[in-house]
N, C-alpha and C positions, 0 to 999 in steps of 0.2 A: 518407490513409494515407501513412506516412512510411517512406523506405527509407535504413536506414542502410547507407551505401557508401562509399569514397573517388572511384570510378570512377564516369565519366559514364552517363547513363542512355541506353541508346541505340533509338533509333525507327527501326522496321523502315521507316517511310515515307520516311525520307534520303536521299536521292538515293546517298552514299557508300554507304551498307546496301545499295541494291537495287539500284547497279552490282557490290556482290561479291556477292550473292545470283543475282542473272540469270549470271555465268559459272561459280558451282556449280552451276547447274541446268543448264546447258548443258556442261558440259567433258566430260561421259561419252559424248556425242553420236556418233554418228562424223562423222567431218572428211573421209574421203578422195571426191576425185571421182574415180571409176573405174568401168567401166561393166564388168561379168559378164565376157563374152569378153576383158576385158583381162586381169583378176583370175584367170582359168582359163591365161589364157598362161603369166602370170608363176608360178600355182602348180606346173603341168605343168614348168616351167622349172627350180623349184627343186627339186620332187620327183626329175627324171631327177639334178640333182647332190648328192642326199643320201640315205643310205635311213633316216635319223634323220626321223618325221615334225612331231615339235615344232621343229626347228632347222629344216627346211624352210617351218612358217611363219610363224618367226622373220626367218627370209632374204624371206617373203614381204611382211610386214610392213613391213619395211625398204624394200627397193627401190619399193614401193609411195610409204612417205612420205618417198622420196628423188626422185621421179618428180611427186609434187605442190608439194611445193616448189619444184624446180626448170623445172615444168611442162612434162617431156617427155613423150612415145608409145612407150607399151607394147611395140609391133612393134621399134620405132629401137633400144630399150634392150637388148632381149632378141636382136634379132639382132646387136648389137656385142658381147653375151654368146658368141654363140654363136660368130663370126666370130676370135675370141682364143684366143689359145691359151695364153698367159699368166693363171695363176693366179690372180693378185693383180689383175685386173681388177676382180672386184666390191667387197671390199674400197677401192681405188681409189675405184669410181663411191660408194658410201658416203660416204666422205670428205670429198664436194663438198659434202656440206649438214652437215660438224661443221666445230665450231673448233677450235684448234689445242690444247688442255688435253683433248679427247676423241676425238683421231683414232684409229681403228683401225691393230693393227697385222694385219702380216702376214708370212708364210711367209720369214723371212730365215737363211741356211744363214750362217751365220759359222764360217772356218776358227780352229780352236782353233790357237794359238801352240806351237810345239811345247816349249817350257821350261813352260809351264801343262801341256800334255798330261801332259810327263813327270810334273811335281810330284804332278798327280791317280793317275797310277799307283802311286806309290812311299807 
């Protein structure tokens, strides 16, 4: 049988084929190593600073694959959370595992000019 193509014919047995077939079969996986009581710290954590509960495990999800990457302790993280009193701390610890085209911002108060001020009044 003869198959008219321009394009090469390609064999699931390829070594190329069955290195991207093995990481689609595996990328839905979960990745994180964290053990229950860390995962309840971190949630209880996020829960007490939001009363939003999708954005709290948003916030959980984050800290979590900012804590494996970086490979710290749940307790270390969450009590230098808690030890701040400054805002922008988690933001901050976020940070440590983006690059510079995706850093988060955060809470910055910039005093308006007062010749701007005026202009927006008038």
């Amino acid at each position: 049988m003869s198959q008219d193509t321009s394009l090469p014919l390609v064999n699931i047995n390829d070594d190329v084929d069955r290195k991207v077939n093995d990481f689609f079969n595996t990328y839905f996986l979960p990745k994180a190593k964290i053990n229950e009581n860390d995962y309840e710290l971190i949630k209880s954590f996020c829960i007490s600073r939001t009363s939003n509960t999708s954005a709290a495990a948003a916030l959980t999800a984050a800290i979590i694959n900012v804590m494996n990457e970086l490979d710290l302790y749940a307790d270390d993280v969450i009590d230098q959370f808690k030890a701040s009193s400054d805002p922008n701390t988690i933001p901050l610890f976020l940070n440590l595992s983006r690059k510079g085209v995706s850093l988060l911002g955060y809470k910055n108060t910039r005093i308006v000019p007062p010749r701007v001020k005026q202009q927006v009044i008038t």
